[in-house]
DOROZA-658648 format. One line per field, with one value per residue (C-alpha): residue in one letter; chain; z, x, y. Coordinates in steps of 0.5 Angstrom, whole numbers, plus 2048, in hexadecimal, padded with zeros to 3 digits. Example, Ala and Ser with C-alpha at 12.3 -4.5 7.8 and 13.67 -1.06 7.14 Angstrom:
2
res <- [A | S] $
chain <- [A | A] $
zz <- [810 | 80E] $
xx <- [819 | 81B] $
yy <- [7F7 | 7FE] $
This chain:
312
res <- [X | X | X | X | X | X | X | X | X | X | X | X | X | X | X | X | X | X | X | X | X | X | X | X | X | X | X | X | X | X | X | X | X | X | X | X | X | X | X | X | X | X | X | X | X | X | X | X | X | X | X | X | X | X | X | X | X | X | X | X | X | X | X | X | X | X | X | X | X | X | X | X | X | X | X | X | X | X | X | X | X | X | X | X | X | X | X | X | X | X | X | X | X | X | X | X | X | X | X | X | X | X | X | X | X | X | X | X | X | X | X | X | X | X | X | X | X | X | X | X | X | X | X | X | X | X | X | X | X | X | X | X | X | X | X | X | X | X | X | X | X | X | X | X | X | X | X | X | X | X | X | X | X | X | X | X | X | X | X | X | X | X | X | X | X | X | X | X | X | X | X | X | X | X | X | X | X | X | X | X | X | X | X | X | X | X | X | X | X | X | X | X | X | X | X | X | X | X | X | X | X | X | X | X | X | X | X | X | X | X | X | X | X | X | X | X | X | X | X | X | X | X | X | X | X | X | X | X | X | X | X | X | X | X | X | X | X | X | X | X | X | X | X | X | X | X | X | X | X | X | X | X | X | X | X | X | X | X | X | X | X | X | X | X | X | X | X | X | X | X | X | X | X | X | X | X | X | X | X | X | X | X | X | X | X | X | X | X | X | X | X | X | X | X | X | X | X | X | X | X | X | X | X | X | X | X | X | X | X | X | X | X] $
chain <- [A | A | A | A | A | A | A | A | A | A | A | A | A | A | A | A | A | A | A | A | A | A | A | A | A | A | A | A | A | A | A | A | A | A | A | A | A | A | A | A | A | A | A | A | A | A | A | A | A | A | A | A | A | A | A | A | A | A | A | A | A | A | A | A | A | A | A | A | A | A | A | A | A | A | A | A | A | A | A | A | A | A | A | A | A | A | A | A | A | A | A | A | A | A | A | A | A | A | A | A | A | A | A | A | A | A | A | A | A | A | A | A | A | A | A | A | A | A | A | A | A | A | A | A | A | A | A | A | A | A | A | A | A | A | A | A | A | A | A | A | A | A | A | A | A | A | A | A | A | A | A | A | A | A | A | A | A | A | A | A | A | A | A | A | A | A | A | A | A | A | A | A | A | A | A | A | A | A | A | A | A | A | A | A | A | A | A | A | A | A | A | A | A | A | A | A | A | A | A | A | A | A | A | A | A | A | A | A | A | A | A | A | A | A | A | A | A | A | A | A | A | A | A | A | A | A | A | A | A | A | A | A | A | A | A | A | A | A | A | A | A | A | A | A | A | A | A | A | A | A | A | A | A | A | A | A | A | A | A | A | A | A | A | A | A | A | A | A | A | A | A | A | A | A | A | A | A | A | A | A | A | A | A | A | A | A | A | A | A | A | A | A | A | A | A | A | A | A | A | A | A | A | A | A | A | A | A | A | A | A | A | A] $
zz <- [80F | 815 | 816 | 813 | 815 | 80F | 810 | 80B | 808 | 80F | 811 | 818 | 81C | 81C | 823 | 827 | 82C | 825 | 826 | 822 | 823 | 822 | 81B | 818 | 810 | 80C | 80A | 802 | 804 | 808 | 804 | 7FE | 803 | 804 | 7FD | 7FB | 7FF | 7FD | 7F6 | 7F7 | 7FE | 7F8 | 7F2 | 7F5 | 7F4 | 7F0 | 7F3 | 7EF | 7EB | 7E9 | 7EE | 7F5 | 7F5 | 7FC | 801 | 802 | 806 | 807 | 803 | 7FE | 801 | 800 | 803 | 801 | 7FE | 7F8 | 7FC | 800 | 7FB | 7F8 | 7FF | 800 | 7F9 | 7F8 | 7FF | 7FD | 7F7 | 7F3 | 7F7 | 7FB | 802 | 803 | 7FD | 7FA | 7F3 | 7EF | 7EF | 7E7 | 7E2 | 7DB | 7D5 | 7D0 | 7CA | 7C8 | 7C8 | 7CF | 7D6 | 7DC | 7E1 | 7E7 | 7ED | 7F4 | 7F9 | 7FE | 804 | 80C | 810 | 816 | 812 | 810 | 812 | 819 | 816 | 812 | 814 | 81A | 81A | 81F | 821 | 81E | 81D | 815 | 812 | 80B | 80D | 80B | 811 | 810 | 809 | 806 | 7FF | 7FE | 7F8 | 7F7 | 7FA | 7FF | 800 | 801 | 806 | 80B | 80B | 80B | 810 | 815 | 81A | 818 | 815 | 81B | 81B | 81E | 819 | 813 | 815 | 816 | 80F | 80C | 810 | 80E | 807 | 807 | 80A | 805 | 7FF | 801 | 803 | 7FA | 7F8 | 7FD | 801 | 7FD | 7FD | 7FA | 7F6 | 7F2 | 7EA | 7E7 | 7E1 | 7E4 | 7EA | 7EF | 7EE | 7F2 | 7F4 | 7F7 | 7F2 | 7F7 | 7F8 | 7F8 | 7F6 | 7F8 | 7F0 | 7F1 | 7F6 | 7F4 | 7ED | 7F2 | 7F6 | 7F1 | 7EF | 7F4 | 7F9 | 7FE | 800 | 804 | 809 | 80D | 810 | 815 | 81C | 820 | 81D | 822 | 825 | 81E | 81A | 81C | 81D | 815 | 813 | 816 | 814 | 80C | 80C | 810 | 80A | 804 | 809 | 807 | 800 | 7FE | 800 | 7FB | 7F6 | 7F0 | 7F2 | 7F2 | 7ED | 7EA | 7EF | 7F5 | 7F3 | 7F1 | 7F8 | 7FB | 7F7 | 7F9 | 801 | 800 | 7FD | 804 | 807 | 804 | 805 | 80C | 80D | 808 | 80E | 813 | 80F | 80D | 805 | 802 | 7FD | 7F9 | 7F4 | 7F1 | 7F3 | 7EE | 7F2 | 7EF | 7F3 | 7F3 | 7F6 | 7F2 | 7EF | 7E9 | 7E4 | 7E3 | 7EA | 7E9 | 7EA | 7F1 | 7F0 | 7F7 | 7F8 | 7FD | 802 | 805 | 80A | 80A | 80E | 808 | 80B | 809 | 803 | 7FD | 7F6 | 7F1 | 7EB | 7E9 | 7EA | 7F2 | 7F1 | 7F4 | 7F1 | 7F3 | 7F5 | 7ED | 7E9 | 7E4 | 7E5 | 7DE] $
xx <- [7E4 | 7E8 | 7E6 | 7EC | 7ED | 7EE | 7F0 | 7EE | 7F3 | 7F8 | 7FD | 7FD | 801 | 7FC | 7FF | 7FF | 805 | 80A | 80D | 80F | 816 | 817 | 814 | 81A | 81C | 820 | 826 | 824 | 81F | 822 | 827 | 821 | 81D | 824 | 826 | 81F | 81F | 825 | 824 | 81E | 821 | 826 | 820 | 81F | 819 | 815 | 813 | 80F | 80B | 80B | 806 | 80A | 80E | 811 | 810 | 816 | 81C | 81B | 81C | 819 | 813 | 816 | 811 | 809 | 807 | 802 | 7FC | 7FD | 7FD | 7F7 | 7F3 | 7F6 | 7F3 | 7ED | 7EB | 7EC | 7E8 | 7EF | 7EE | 7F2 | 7F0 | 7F0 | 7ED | 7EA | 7EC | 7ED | 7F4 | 7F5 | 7F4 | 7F3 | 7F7 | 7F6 | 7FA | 7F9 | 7FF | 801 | 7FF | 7FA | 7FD | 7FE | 7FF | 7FD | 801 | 802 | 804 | 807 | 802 | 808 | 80E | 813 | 819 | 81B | 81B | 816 | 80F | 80B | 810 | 810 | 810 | 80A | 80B | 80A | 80A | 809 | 802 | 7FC | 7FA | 7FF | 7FF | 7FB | 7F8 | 7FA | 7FB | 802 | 800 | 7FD | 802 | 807 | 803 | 803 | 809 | 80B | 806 | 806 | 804 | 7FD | 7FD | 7FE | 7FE | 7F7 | 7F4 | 7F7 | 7F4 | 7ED | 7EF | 7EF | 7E9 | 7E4 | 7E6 | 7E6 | 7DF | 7DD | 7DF | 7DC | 7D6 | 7D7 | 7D9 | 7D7 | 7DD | 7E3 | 7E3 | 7E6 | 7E1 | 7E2 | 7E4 | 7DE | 7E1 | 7E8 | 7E5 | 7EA | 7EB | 7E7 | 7ED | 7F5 | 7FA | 800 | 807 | 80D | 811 | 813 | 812 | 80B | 80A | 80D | 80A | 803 | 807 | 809 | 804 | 800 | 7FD | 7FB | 7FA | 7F4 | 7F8 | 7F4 | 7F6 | 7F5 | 7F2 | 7F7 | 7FE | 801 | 808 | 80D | 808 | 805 | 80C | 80E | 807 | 808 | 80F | 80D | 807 | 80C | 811 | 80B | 808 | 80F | 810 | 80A | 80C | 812 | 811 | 810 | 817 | 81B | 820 | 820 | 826 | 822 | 81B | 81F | 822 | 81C | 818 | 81D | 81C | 815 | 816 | 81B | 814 | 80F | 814 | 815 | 80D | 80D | 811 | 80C | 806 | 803 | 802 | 802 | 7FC | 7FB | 7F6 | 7F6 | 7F0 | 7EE | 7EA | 7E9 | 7EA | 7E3 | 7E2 | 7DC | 7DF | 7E2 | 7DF | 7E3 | 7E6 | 7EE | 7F0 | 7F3 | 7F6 | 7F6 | 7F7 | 7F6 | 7FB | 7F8 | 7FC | 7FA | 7FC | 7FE | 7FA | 7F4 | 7F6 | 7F1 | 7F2 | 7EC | 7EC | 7EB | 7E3 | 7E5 | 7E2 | 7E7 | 7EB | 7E9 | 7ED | 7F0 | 7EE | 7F3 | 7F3 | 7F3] $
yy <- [7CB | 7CF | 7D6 | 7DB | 7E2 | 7E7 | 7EE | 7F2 | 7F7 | 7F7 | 7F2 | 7F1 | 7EB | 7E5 | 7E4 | 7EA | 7E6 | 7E8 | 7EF | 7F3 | 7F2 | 7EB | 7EC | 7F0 | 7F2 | 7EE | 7F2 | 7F2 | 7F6 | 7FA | 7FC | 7FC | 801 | 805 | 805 | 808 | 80D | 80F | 810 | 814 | 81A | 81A | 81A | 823 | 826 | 822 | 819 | 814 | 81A | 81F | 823 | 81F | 827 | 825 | 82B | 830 | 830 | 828 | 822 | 81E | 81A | 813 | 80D | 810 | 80A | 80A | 807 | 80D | 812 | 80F | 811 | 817 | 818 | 815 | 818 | 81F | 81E | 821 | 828 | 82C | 82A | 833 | 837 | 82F | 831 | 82D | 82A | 828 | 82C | 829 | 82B | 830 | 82D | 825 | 823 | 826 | 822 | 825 | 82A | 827 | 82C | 828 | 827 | 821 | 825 | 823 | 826 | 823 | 824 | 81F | 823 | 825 | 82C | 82C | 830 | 82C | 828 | 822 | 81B | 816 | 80F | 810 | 816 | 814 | 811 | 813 | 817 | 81B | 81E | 822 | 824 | 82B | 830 | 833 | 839 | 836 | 832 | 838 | 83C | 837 | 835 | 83D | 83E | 838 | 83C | 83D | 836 | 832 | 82B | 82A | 82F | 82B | 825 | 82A | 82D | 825 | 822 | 827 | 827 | 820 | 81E | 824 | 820 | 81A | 81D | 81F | 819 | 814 | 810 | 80D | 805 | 800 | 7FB | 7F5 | 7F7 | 7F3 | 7F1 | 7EE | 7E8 | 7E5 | 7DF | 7D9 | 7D5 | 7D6 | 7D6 | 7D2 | 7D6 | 7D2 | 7D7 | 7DF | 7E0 | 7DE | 7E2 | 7E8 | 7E9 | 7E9 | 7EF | 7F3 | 7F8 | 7F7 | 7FC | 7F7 | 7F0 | 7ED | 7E8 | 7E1 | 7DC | 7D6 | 7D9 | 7D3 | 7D3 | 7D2 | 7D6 | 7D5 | 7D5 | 7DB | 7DE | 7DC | 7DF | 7E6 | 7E7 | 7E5 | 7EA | 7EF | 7EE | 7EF | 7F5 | 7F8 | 7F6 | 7F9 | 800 | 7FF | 7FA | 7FE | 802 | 7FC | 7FA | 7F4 | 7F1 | 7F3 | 7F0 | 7EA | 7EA | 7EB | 7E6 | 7E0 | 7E2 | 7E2 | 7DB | 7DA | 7DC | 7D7 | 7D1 | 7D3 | 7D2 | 7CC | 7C9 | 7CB | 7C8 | 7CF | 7CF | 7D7 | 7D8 | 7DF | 7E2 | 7E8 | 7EC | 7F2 | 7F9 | 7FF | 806 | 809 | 80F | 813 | 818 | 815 | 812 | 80C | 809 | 807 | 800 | 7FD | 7F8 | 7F3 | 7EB | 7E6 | 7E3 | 7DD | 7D8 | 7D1 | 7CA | 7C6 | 7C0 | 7C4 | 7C7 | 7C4 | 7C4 | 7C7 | 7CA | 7D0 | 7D2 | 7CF | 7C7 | 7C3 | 7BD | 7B6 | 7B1 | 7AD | 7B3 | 7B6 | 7BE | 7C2] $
């Protein structure tokens, strides 16, 4: 068995000779990215749901994924990183839904003109947003002064390492009633692959330490693709996710043709954090790459098939 490498939650190139520019975006998604984009600066105040209020004076946030938005969340306990307020208040009436009132705020604006305003590498990452009220949220947009980019980044640590200290750390666990199973399903197709994708949050990628030079580039450039699918494929059309099925299919043939076979699993986690009872489900899977020479046959609790054995 040859040593694999996994990374766990991150891709990265599996040959740090591969930059970053010659691993480009398809232009379907490209254009699924931009027409995404486009439909939520034009959706006004209000992205996703309904507590996503987009600061004044500049437009909609557009690429806060969910699995940021989980962490944002968990990791403040659903209180205002200020006044640590709860941020959820529940209905009054049995017909009406709970009142969502925080906010997920820029502490480096998005716009050129907005407060903090300047230039980071991902303004809709988690370290640059912070869970507050909407009151809170309108006193340090009004008074960026005061509410200094390094003084927001005190306001959400601190809040943070209290509530761990409350409610213990935020982890993802295995969901005990939904084990991933033993053994690979085989892609040979984008469909297969993206029916895994869509709905994720996160994959787990692995794959051989010796590829060599176009095998490592072909392995790069498919995880590059997914890393970017993954931000918008709950948003794309059906036409766009057909699209971008077929790619992936082109992906995976190009591999095939190097020797590398595509397997994928699903893997069920749930987001604990201590302060809800119930944790929420995360749904992940497992990517991994391996030469077609040394890929084995097995049922399905792991045992593989012997040679003249006929496969149920």
């Amino acid at each position: 068995m040859r040593r694999v490498r996994t990374l766990q939650g991150t891709v990265r190139s599996p040959d740090p000779r591969i930059s970053e520019d010659r691993v480009g975006r398809s232009r379907v998604v490209q254009a699924a990215i931009a027409d995404h984009r486009r439909r939520r600066a034009a959706s006004g105040r209000r992205i996703h749901r309904d507590h996503n209020v987009a600061p004044r004076g500049y437009a909609a946030p557009v690429s806060i994924s969910d699995k940021t938005r989980k962490t944002l969340w968990v990791k403040a306990g659903g209180r205002c990183s200020i006044c640590r307020q709860q941020v959820v208040t529940d209905a009054e009436a049995a017909e009406d839904d709970p009142s969502v009132y925080g906010e997920e705020c820029h502490i480096v604006a998005r716009s050129p003109g907005g407060p903090r305003a300047g230039e980071i590498e991902n303004p809709d990452g988690y370290h640059n947003l912070i869970l507050l009220c909407r009151k809170h949220h309108k006193q340090v947009d009004d008074q960026p002064a005061h509410f200094t980019v390094e003084r927001l980044h005190q306001i959400k640590c601190d809040h943070e390492a209290r509530e761990a200290a409350r409610s213990g750390p935020v982890r993802l666990i295995a969901d005990p009633a939904r084990p991933a199973p033993k053994v690979l399903t085989a892609c040979f197709s984008g469909d297969a692959l993206w029916s895994h994708l869509r709905g994720s949050y996160s994959f787990y990628p692995s794959w051989p330490d010796d590829l060599d030079d176009a095998q490592g580039e072909a392995v790069a450039t498919l995880l590059d693709y997914l890393r970017d699918w993954l931000d918008v494929a709950s948003e794309m059309s059906h036409a766009d996710a057909h699209e971008a099925a077929k790619e992936a299919g082109e992906h995976i043939r190009e591999l095939l043709g190097l020797g590398i076979v595509t397997g994928v699993r699903p893997r069920y986690l749930l987001l604990a954090d201590g302060v809800d009872a119930e944790p929420s489900p995360w749904r992940s899977f497992d990517i991994q790459f391996h030469r077609v020479s040394e890929a084995q046959r097995a049922n399905e609790d792991g045992t593989p098939y012997r040679a003249g054995a006929t496969a149920h």
